[in-house]
TORKESE-427941 format. One line per 3 residues: number of its first residue (from 1); for each residue x, y, z of N, C-alpha, C, O. Coordinates in steps of 0.2 Angstrom, whole numbers, plus 5000, padded with zeros to 4 digits. Each point is the difference from the previous one (the first is absolute). Example, Ala and Ser with C-alpha at 12.3 -4.5 7.8 and 13.67 -1.06 7.14 Angstrom:
REM residues 2
1) 5066/4972/5039/4996/5006/5000/5004/5006/5000/5005/4999/5003  4993/5006/4993/5004/5006/5001/4996/5005/5003/5003/5006/5001
END
This chain:
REM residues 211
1) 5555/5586/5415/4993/4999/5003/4996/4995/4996/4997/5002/4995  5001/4991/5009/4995/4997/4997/4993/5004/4997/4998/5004/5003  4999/4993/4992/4994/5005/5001/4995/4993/4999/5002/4995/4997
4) 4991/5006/5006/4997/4993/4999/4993/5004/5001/4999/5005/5003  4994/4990/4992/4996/5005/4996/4992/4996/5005/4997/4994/4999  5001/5010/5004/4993/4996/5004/4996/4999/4992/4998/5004/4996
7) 5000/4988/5004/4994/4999/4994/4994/4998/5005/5002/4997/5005  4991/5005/4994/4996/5001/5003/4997/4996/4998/4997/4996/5004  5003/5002/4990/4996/4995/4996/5002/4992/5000/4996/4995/4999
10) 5010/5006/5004/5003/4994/5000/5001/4999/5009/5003/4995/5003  4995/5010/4999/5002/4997/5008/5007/5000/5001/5002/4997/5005  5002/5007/4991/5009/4996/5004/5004/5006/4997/4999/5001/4994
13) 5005/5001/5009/5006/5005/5000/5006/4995/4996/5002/4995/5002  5000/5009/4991/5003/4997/4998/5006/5005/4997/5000/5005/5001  5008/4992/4994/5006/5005/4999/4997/5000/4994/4995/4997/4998
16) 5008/5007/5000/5002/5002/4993/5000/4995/4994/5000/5002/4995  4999/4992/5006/5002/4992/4998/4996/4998/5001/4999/4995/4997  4995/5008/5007/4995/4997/5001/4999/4993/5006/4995/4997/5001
19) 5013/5003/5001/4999/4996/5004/4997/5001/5007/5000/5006/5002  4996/4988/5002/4995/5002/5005/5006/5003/5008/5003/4995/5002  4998/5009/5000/5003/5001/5006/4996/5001/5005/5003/5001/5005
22) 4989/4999/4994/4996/4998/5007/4992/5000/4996/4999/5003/4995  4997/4993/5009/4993/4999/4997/4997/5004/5006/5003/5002/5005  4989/5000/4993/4998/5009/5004/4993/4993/5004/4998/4995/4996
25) 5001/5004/5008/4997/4999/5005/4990/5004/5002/4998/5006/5002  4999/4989/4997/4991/5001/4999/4999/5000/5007/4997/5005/5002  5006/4991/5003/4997/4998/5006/5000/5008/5003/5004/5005/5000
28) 4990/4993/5004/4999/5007/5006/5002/4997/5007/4995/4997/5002  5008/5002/5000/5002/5002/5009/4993/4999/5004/4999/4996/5004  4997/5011/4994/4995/5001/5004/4995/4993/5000/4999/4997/5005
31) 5000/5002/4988/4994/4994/4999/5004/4993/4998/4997/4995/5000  5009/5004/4998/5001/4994/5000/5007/4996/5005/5004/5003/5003  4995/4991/4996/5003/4996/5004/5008/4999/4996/5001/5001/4994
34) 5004/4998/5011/5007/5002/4996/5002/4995/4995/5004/5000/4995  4992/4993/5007/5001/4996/4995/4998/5001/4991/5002/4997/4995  4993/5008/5006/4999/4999/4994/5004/5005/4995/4999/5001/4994
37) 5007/5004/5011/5004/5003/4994/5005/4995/4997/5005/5002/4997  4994/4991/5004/5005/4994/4997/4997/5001/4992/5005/5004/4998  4991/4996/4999/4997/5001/4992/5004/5006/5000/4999/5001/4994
40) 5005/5003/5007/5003/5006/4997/5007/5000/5001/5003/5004/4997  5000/4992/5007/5007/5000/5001/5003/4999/4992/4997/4997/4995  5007/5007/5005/5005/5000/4995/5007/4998/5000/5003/5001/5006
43) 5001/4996/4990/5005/4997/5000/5006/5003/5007/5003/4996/5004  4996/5012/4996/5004/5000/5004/4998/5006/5006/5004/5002/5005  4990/5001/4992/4998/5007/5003/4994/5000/4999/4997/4999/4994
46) 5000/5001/5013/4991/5002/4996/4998/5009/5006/5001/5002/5006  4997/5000/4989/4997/5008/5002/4991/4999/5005/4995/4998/4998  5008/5005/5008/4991/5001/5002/5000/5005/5002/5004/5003/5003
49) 4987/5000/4998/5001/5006/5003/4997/4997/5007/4999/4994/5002  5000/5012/5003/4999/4999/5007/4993/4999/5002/4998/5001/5006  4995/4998/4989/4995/4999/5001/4996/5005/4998/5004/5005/4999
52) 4988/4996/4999/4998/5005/4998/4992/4998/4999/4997/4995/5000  5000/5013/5000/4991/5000/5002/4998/4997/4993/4997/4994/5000  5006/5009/4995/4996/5000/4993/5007/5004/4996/5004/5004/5002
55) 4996/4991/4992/5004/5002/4997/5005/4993/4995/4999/4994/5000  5004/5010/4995/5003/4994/4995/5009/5000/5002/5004/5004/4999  4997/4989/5005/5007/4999/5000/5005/5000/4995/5005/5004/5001
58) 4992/4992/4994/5007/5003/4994/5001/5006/4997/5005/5003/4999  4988/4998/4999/5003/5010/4999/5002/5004/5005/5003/5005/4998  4996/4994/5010/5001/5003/5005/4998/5005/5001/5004/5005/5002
61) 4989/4996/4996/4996/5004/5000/4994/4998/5008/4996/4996/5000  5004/5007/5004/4994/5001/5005/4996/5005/5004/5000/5006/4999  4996/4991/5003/4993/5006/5003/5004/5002/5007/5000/4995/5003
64) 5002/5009/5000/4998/5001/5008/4998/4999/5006/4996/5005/5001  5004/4992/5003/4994/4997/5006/5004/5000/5006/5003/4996/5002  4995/5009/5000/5002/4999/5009/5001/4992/5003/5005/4999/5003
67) 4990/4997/4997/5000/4994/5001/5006/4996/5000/5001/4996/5005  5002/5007/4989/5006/4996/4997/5006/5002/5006/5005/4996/5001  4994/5010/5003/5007/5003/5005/4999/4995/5007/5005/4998/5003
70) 4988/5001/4998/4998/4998/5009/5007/4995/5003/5005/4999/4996  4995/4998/5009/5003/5000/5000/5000/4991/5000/5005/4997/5000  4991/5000/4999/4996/4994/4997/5005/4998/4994/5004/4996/4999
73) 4994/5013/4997/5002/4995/4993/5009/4999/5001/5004/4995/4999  4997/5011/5004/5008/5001/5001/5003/4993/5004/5006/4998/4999  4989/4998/5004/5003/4994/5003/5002/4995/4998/5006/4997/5001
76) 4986/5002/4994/5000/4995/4994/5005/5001/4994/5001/4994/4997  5001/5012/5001/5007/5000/4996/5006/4997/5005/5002/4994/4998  4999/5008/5004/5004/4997/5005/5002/4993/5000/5006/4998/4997
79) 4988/4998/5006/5002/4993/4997/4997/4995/4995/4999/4994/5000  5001/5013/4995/4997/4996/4994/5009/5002/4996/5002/4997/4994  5002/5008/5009/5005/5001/4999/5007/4994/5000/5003/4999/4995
82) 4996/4999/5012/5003/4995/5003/4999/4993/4996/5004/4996/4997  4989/5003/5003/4999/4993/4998/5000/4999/4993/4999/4995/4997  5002/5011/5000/5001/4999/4991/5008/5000/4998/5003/4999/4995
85) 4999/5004/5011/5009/5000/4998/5002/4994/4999/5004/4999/4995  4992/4997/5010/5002/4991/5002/4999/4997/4995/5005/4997/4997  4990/5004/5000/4995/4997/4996/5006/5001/4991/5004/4996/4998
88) 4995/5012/5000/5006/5001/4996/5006/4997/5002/5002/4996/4995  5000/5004/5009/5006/4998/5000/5003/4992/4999/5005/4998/4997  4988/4996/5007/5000/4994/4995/4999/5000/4994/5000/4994/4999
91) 4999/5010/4997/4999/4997/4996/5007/5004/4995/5000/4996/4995  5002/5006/5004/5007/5003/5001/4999/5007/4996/5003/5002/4995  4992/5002/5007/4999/5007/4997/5000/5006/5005/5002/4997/5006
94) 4996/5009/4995/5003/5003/5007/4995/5007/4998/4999/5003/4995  4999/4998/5013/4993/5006/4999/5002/5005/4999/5005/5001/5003  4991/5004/4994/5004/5006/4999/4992/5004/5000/4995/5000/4996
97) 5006/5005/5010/4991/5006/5001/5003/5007/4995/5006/5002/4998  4988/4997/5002/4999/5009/4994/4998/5003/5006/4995/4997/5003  5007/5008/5000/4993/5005/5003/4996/5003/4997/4998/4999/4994
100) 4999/5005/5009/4994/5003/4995/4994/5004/5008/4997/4998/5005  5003/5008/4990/4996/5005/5007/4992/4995/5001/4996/5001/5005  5003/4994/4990/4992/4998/5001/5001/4994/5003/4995/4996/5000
103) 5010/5001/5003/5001/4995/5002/5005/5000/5009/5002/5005/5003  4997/4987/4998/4999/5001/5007/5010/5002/5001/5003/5002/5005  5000/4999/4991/5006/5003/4997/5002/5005/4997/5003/5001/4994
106) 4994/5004/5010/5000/5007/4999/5003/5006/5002/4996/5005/4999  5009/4995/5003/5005/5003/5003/5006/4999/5000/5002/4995/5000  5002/5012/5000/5008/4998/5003/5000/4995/5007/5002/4995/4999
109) 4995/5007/5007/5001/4996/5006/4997/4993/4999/5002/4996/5004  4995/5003/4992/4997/4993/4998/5006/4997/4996/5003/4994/5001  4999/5009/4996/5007/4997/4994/5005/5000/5007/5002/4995/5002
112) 5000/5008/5000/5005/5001/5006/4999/4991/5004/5004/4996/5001  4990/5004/5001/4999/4995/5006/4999/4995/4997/4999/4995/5004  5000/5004/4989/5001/4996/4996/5005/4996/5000/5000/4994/5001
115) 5005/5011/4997/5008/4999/4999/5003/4995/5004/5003/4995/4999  4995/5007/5009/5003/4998/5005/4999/4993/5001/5004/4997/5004  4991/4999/4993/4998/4994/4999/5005/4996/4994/5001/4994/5001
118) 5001/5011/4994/5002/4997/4995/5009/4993/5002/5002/4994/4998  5000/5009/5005/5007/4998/5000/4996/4991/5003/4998/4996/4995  5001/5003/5008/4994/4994/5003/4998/4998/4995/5003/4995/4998
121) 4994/5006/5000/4992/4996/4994/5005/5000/4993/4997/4996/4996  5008/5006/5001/5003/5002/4994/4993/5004/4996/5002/5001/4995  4992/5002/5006/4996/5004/4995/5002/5006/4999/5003/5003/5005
124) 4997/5003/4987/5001/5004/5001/4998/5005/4997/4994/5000/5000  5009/5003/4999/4993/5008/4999/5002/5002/4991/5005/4998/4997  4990/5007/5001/5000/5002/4995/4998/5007/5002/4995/5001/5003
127) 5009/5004/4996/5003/5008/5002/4995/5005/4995/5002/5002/4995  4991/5000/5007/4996/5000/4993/4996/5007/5005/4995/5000/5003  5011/5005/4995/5000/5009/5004/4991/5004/4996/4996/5004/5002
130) 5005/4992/4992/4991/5004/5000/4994/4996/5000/4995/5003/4999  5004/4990/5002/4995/4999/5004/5000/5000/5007/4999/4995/5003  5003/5010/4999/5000/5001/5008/4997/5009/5001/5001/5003/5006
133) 4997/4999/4988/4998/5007/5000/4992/4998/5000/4998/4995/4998  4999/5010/5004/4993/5001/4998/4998/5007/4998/5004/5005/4999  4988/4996/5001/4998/5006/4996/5000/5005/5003/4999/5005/4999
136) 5006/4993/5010/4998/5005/5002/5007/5002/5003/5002/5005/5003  5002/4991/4994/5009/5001/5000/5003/5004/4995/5005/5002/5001  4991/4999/4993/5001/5001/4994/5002/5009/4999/5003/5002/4996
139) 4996/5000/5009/5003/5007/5000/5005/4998/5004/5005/5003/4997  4997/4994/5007/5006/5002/5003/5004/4992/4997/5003/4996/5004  4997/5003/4993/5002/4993/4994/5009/5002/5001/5003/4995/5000
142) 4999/5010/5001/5009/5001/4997/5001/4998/5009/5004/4995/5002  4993/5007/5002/5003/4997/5007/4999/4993/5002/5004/4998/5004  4991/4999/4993/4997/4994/5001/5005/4995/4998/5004/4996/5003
145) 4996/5003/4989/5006/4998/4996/5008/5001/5002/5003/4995/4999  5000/5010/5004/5005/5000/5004/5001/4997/5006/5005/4997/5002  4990/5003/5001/4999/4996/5006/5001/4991/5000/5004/4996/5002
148) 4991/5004/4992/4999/4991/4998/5008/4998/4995/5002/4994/5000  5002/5010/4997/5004/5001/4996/5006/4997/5008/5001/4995/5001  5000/5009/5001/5005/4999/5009/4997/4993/5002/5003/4995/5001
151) 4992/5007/5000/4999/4994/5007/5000/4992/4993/5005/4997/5000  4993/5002/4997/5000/4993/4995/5008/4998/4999/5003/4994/5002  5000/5013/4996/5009/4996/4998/5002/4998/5007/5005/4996/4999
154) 4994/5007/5008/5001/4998/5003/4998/4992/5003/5002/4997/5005  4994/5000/4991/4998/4993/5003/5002/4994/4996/4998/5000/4994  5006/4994/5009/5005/4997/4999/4996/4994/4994/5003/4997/4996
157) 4989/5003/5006/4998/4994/4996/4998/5002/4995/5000/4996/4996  4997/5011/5000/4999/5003/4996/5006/4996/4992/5006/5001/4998  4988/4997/4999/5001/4995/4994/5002/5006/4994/5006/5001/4998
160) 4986/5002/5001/5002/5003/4995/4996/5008/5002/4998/5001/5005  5003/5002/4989/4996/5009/4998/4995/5000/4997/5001/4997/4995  4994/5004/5005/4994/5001/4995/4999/5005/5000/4999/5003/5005
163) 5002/5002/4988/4999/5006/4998/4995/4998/4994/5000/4998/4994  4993/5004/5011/4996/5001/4997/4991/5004/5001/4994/4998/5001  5010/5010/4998/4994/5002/5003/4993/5003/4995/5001/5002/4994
166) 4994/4997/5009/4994/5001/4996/4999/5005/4998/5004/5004/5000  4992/4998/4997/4997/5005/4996/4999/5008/5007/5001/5006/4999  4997/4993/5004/4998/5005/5005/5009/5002/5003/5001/5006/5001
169) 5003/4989/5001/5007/5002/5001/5004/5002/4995/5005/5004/5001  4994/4994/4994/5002/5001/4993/5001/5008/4999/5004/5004/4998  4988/4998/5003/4997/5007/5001/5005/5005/5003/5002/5005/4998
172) 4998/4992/5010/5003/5004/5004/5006/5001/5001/5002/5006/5002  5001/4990/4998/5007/4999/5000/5006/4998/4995/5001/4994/5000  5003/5010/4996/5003/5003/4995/5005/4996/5001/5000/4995/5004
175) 5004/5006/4992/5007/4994/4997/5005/5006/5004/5002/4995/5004  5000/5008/4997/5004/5004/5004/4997/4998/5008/5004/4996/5003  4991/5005/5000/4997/4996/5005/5002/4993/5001/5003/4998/5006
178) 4997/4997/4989/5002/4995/5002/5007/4998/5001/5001/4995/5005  5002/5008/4992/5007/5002/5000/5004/5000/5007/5005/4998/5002  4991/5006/5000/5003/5004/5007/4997/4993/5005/5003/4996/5003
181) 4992/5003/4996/4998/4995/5007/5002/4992/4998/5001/4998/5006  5000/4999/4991/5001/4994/4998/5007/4996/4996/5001/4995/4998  5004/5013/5002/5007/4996/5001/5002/4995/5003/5003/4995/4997
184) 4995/5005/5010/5003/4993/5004/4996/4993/4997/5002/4995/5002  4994/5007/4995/4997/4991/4998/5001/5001/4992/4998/4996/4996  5007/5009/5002/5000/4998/4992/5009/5001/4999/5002/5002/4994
187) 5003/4996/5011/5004/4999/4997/5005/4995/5002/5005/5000/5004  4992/4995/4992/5001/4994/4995/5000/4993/5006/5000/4994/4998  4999/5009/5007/5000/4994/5007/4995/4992/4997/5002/4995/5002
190) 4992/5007/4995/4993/4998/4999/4999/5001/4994/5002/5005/4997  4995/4989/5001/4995/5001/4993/4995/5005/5001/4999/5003/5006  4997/4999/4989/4997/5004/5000/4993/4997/4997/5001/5000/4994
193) 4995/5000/5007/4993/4996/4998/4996/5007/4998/4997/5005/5003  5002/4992/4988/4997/5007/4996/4992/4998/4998/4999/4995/5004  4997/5006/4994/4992/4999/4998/5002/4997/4994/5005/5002/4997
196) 4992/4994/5000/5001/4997/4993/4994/5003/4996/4994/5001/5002  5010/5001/4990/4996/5003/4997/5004/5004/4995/5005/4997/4998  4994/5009/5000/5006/5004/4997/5008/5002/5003/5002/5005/5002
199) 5002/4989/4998/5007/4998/5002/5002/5006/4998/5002/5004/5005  4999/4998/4990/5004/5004/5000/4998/5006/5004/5005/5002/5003  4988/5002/4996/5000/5005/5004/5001/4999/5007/5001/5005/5004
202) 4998/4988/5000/5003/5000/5007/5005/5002/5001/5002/5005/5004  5003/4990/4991/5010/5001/5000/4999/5007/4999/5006/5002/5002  4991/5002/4996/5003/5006/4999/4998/5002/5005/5004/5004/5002
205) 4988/4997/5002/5000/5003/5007/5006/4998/5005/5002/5004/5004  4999/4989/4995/5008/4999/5003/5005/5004/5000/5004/5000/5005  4997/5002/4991/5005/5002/4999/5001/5007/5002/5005/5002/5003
208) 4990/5001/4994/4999/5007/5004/5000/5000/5005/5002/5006/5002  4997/4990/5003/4999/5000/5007/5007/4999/5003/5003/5004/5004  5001/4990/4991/5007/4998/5005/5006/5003/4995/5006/4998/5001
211) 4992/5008/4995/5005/5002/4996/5001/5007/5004/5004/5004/4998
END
């Protein structure tokens, strides 16, 4: 299992070597034009998310806003979707969305309808089962994560894993929890995309999970 370390500071997902395996993406969908995610393309993969009210891209931290769901914004990703594949792909690097519950890519049915786009556009998804929870998922967190755990390995464009849940999921849901819901995206199919920071204690939540 590749394991590969989101740097926040540096904007770019990189291995173990340090080398860059994707650059992490500022552009919002909602307020910008797709031309200007060219400034972030990376050699061969650039990370974006699906738009947002308020909030910081590379920590992929955001505020909540209904706004972000209408069906306006839903459109606007759509073909800010399209026209940045084209865009990534001249220049010879390839999109890849984070979802995330505060963004206009916030759901399994949104990653589903997603998909079905993907074979067409070559863009592709990044499998990221706990920002798709909220404060109000958080008790029922083991049904949720099973659910996202099935439905992700089932989708064909899915790049990588992002194992990396926050302090509040952290709380809620236990390493024997993880265990049980997230088999199917932790073995060995996909890299696995960790938080950068203390390495070693990630590999070791890793390991507790896929051991």
């Amino acid at each position: 299992m590749q394991i590969l370390w989101w740097r926040a500071e540096r904007a770019q997902i990189v291995d173990d070597e340090e080398k860059v395996w994707a650059s992490i993406s500022r552009v919002n969908v909602l307020a910008d034009e797709a031309q200007v995610l060219r400034d972030d393309l990376g050699p061969e993969r650039v990370v974006a998310w699906a738009g947002w009210a308020e909030g910081d891209p590379v920590a992929g931290e955001f505020q909540a806003d209904p706004s972000v769901w209408l069906p306006s914004g839903r459109e606007r990703f759509g073909r800010f979707a399209s026209e940045g594949t084209e865009l990534a792909r001249s220049c010879g690097s390839r999109l890849l969305w984070r979802p995330h519950a505060a963004t206009a890519l916030s759901d399994l049915p949104g990653c589903v309808a997603l998909s079905k786009m993907m074979p067409d556009t070559g863009m592709g998804l990044l499998a990221d089962p706990f920002s798709l929870l909220t404060p109000d998922t958080l008790g029922d967190a083991e049904d949720h994560l099973r659910r996202a755990g099935e439905v992700f390995a089932a989708i064909d464009g899915v790049e990588a894993v992002v194992l990396a849940p926050n302090a509040s999921a952290r709380a809620s849901v236990g390493v024997d929890v993880m265990r049980r819901t997230l088999a199917p995206l932790l073995d060995g199919r996909w890299a696995v995309i960790l938080e950068d920071g203390d390495r070693i204690v990630q590999r070791r939540m890793l390991e507790a999970i896929t051991g």
